[in-house]
C-alpha positions as CSV (number, residue, x, y, z in Angstrom):
1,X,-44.2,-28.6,-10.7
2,X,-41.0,-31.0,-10.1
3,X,-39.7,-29.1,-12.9
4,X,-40.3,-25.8,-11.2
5,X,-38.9,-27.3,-7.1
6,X,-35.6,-28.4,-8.9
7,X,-35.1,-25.0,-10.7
8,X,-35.8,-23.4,-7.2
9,X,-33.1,-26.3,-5.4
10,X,-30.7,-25.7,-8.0
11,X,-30.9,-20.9,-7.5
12,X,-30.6,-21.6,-3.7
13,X,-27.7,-24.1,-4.6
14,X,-26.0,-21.4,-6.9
15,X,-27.1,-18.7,-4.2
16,X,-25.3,-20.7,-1.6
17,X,-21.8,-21.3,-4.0
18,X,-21.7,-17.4,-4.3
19,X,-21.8,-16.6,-1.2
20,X,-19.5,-19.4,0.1
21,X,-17.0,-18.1,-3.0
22,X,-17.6,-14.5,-1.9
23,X,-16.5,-15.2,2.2
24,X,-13.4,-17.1,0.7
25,X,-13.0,-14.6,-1.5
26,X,-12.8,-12.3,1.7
27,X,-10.6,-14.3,4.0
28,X,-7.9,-14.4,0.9
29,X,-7.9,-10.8,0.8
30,X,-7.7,-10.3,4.7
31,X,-4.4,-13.0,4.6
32,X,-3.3,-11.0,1.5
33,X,-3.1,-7.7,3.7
34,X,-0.9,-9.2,6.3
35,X,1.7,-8.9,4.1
36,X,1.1,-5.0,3.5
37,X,4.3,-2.9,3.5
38,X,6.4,-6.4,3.3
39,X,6.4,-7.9,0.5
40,X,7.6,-5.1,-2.2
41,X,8.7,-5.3,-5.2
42,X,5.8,-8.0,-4.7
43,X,2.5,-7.2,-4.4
44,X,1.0,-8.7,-1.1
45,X,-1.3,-11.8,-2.1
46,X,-3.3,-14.2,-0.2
47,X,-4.6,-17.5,-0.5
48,X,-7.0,-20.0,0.4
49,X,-7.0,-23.6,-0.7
50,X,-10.5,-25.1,-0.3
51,X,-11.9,-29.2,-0.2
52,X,-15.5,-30.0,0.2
53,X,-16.1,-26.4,2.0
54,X,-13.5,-27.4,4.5
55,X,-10.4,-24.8,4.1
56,X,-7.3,-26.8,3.9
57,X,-4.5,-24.6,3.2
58,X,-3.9,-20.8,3.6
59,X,-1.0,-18.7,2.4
60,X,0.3,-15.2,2.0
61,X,3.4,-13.5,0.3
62,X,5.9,-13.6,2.6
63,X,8.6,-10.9,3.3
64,X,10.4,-10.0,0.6
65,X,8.0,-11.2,-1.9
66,X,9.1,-14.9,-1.3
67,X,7.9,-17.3,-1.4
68,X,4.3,-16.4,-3.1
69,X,1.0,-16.9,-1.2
70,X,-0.1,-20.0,-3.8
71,X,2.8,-22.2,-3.0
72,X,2.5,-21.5,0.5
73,X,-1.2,-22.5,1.1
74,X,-0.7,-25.6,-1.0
75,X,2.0,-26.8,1.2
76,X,0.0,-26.7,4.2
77,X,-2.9,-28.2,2.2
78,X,-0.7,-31.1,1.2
79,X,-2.5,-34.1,0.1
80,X,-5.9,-32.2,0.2
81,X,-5.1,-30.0,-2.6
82,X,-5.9,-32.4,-5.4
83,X,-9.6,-31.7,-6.5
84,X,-9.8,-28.6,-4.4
85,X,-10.6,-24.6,-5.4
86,X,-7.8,-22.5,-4.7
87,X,-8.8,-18.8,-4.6
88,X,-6.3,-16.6,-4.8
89,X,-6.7,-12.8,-5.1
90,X,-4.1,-11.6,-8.0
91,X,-3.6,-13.9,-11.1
92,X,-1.2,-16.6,-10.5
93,X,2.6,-15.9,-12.6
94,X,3.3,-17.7,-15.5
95,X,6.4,-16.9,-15.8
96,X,9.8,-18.1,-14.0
97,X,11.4,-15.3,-12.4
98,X,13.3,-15.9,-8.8
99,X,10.9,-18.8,-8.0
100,X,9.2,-20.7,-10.1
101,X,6.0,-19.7,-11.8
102,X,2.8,-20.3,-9.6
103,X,0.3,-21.5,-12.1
104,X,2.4,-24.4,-12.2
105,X,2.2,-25.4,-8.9
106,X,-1.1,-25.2,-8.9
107,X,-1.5,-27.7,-11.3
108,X,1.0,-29.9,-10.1
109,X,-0.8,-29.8,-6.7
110,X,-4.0,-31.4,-9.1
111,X,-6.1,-28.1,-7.9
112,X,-9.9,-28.6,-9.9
113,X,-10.3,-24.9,-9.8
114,X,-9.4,-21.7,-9.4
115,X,-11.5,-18.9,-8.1
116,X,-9.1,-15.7,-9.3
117,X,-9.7,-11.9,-8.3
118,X,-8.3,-9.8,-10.8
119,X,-6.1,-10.2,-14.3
120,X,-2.2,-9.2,-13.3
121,X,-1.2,-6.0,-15.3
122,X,2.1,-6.9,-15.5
123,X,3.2,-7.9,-19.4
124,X,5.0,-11.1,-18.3
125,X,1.5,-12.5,-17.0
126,X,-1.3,-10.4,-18.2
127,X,-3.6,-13.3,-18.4
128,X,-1.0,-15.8,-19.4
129,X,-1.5,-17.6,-15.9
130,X,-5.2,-18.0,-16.3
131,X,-5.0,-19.3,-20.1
132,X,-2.3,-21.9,-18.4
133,X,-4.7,-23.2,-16.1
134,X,-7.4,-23.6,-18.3
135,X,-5.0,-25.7,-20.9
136,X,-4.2,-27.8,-18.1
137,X,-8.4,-28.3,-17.8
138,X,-8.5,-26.4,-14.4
139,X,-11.5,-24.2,-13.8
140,X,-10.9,-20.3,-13.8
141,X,-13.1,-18.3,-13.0
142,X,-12.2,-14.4,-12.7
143,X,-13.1,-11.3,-11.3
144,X,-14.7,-12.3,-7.9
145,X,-14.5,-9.4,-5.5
146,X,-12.7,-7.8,-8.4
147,X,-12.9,-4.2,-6.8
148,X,-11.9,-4.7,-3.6
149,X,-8.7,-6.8,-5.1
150,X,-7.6,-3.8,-7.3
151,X,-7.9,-1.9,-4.2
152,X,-5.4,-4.2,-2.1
153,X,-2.8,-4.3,-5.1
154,X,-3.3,-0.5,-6.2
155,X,0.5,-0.2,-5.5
156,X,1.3,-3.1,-7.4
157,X,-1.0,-1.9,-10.7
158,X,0.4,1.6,-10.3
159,X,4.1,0.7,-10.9
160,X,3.4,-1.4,-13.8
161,X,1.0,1.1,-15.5
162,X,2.8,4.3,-14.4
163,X,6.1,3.4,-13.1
164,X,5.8,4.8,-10.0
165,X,4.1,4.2,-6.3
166,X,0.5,4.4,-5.4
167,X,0.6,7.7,-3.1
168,X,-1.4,7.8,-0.2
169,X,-1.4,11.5,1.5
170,X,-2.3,11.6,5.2
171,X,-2.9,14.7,7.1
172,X,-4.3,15.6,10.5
173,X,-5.7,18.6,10.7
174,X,-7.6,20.8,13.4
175,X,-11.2,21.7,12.6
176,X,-10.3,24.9,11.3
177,X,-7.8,23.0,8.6
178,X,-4.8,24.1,10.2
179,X,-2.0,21.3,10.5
180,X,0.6,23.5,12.7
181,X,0.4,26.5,14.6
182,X,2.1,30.2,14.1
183,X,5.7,29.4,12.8
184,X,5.1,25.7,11.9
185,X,5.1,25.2,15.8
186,X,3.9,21.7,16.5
187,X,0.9,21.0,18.3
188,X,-1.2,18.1,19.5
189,X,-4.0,17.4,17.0
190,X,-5.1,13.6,16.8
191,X,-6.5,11.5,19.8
192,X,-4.8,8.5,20.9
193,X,-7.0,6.5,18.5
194,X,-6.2,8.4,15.2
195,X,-2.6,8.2,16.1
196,X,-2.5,4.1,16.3
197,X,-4.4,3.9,12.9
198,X,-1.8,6.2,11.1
199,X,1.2,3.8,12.4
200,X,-0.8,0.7,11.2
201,X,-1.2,2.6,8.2
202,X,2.4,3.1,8.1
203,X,3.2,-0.5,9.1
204,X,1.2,-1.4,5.7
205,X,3.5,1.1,3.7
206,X,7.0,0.3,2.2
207,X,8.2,4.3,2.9
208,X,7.1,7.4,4.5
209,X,8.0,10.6,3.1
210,X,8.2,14.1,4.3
211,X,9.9,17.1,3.3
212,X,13.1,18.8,5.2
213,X,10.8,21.5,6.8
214,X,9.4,18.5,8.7
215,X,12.2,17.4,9.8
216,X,13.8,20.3,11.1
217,X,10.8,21.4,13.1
218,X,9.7,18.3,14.5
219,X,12.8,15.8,14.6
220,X,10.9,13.0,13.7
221,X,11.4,9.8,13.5
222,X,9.2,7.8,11.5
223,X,8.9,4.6,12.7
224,X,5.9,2.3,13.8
225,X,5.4,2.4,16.9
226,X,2.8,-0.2,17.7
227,X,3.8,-2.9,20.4
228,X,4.8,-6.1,18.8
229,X,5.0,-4.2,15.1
230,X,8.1,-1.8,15.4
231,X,9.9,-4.1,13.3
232,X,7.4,-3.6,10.0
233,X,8.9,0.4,10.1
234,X,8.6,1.9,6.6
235,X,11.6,3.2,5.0
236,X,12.2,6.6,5.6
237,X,12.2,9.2,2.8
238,X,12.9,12.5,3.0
239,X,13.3,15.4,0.5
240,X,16.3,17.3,0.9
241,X,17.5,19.6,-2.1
242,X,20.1,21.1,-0.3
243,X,21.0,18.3,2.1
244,X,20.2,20.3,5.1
245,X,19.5,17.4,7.4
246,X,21.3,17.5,10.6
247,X,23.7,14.1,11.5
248,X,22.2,15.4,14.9
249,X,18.8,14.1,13.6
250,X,16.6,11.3,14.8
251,X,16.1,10.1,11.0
252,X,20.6,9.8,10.8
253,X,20.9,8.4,14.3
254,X,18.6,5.8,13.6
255,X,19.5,4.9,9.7
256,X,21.4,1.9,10.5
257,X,18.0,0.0,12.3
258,X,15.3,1.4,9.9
259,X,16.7,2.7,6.2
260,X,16.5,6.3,5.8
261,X,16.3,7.4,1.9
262,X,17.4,11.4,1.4
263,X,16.6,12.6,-1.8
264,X,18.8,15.3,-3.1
265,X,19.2,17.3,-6.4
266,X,22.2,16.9,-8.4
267,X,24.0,19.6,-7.2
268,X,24.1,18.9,-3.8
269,X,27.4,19.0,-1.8
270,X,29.4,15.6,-1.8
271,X,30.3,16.4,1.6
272,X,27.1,16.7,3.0
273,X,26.5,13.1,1.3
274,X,29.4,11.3,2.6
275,X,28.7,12.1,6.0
276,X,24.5,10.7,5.6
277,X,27.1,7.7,4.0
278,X,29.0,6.7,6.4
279,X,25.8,7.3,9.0
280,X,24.3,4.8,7.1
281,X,21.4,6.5,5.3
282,X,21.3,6.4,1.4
283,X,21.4,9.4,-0.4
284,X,19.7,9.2,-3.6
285,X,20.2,12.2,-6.8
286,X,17.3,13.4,-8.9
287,X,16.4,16.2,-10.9
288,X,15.2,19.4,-9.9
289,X,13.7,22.3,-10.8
290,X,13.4,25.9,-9.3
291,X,10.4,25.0,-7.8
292,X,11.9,21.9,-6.1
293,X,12.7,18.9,-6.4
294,X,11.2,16.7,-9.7
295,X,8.2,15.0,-7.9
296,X,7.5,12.4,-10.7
297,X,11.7,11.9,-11.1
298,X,11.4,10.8,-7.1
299,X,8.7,9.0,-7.4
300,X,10.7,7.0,-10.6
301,X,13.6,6.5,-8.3
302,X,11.4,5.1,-5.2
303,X,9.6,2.4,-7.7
304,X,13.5,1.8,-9.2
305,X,14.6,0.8,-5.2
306,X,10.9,-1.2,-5.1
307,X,8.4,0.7,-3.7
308,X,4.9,0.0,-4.5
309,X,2.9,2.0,-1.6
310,X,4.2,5.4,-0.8
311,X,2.8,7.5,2.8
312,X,3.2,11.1,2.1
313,X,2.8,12.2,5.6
314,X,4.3,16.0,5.4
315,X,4.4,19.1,5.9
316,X,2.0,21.7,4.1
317,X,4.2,22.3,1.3
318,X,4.9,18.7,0.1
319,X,1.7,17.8,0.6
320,X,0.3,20.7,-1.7
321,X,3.3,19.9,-4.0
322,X,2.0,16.3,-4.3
323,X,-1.6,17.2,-4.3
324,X,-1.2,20.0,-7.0
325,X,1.1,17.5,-9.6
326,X,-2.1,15.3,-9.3
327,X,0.4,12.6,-7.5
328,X,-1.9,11.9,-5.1
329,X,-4.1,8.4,-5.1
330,X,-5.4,8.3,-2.5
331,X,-5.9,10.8,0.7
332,X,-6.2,9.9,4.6
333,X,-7.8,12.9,5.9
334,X,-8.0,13.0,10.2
335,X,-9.5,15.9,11.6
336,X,-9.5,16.6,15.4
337,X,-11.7,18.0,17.6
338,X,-10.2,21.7,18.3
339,X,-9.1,24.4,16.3
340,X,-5.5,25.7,16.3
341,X,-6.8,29.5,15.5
342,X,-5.4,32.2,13.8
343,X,-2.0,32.0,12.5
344,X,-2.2,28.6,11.9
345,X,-0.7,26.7,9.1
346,X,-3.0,26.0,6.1
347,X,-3.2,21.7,5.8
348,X,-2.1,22.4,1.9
349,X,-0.3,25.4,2.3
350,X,-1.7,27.5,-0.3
351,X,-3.6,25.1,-1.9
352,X,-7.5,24.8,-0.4
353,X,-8.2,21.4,0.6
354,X,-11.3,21.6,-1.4
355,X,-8.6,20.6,-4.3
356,X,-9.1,17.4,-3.2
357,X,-12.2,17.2,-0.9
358,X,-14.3,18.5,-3.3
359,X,-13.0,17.7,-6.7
360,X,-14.7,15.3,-8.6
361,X,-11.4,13.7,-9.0
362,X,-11.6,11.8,-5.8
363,X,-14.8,9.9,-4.3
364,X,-15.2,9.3,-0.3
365,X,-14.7,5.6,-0.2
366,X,-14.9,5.2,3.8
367,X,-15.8,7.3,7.2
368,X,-15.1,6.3,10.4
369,X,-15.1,7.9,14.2
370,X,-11.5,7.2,15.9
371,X,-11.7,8.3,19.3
372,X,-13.0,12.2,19.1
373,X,-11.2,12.0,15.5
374,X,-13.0,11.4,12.0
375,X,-10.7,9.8,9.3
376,X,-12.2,10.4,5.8
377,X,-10.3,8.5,3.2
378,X,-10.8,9.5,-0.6
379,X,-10.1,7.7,-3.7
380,X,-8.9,8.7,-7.0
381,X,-12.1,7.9,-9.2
């Protein structure tokens, strides 16, 4: 019997730890996402230093991927950070790049253990920080909310597997899957709701991309627009073969307050890129076929510049051009409440958005009301 009551003390004990690890876990990954969209070529990490269940430190990368979330919740947990857990949700660096290498601050900080995520994919750590820690005779335990982890550093993992940006495709589309109306005329589609959550959702991305046709029907500009948050603006990408974009533009006017990106094929006019110069917009060269541009030579030279999360946000055409490369990771799908009607322009031009929808390529991996909106996002299995 006492045998059986300390068993059943010692499960509840365990039951407890997990879930206190778990809710840790969780507040790490919510610090971690605070630095969405800011920290490239760094992925966004978060922290949180732990004593006696009391949290004594918290961190996140910074801007500009410096200084690391680890260092930064240890400072604040000072003192308090010997004997503590420190979870962190990416595996600490190893090595020294332009700061030094994290795992060692952890155990020069006298941290007892560490409650780790996910292994880092990249070569120069690749579980070289954990096996660190454990030869210093820390604790590591790894793979605690391992899924949603991946999820947060998906651009992060993408670059160092496939040298290029995790792509996320957003459309808004009317309920009869139209994005525009007769002639690419623009129309109002998303509710007030819908259009707040795609300029957090650019706020969280280091560039937005559309194509030309975008941005000589629409004059957009690209920017978030949330009070308090205009600041965290993506850079601006735009696909330009020909270099058609007029100075006149909203993109050019504004390139010297948010960076504007115009990718161009080789043989574009010098001209027409030494006037995008001297506005202040970078005009970058790729390959390109007869098609188009090269999609996966862009998507080289956006991860060359740093970019780890890429929002494909339009038109038809790019969209289908990404969707049918398989470039797309991951798609944002808002649909309204009214049709557009006949005429209208197809959300993936000629591509059905069953390509995506309904291919067993992708998985719904959340469904939410936004205003009179529904945003469906699906994940590349």
């Amino acid at each position: 019997m006492i045998f059986r009551i300390l068993e059943e003390q010692l499960a509840q004990k365990m039951k407890v730890s997990k879930a206190s690890d778990r809710r840790f876990m969780q507040l790490a990954l919510a610090l971690g996402r605070r630095g969405l969209g800011r920290t490239h070529p760094n992925p966004a990490v978060g922290a949180v230093v732990v004593k006696d269940g009391v949290i004594v430190g918290r961190g996140w990368t910074q801007p500009g991927g410096r200084p690391h979330a680890e260092p930064v919740a240890l400072a604040q947990a000072g003192n308090a950070a010997r004997g503590a857990t420190i979870y962190v949700t990416l595996e600490p660096c190893s090595h020294i790049g332009k700061a030094p290498p994290c795992a060692d601050a952890i155990i020069a900080a006298g941290i007892k253990r560490v409650a780790s995520a996910i292994e880092d994919p990249n070569p120069q750590v690749a579980g070289q920080g954990h096996a660190k820690l454990r030869n210093a005779g820390i604790e590591v335990d790894v793979g605690l909310e391992a899924e949603e982890a991946a999820r947060a550093h998906a651009g992060h993992f993408r670059c160092v597997r496939d040298k290029r940006p995790h792509v996320i495709l957003k459309l808004a589309i009317s309920t009869d899957g139209k994005i525009a109306a007769a002639g690419h005329k623009q129309v109002s589609i998303s509710s007030e709701a819908a259009k707040a959550r795609t300029h957090l959702l650019r706020a969280q991305c280091d560039a937005i991309l559309v194509g030309i046709g975008t941005v000589l029907s629409d004059d957009p500009l690209l920017t978030c627009r949330l009070p308090g948050m205009q600041a965290r603006s993506p850079v601006r990408v735009v696909l330009d073969r020909a270099l058609r974009i007029p100075p006149t533009s909203r993109l050019v006017h504004s390139a010297r307050g948010t960076p504007l990106w115009v990718v161009t094929s080789n043989a574009a006019e010098a001209p027409a890129a030494a006037i995008l110069g001297a506005s202040g917009a970078q005009v970058i060269r790729v390959a390109s076929t007869p098609a188009g541009l090269d999609l996966s030579a862009v998507l080289r030279g956006l991860t060359e510049r740093g970019i780890t999360r890429l929002l494909v946000e339009g038109g038809a055409r790019v969209a289908s051009s990404f969707a049918g490369a398989g470039l797309v990771d991951e798609f944002w799908l808002l649909r309204g409440a009214e049709p557009i009607g006949a005429g209208g322009v197809p959300a993936l031009d000629a591509l059905p958005l069953g390509a995506i929808t309904e291919s067993s390529a992708f998985h719904v991996h959340a469904s939410e009301a936004l205003g009179s909106d529904t945003l469906t996002i699906y994940e590349r299995v």
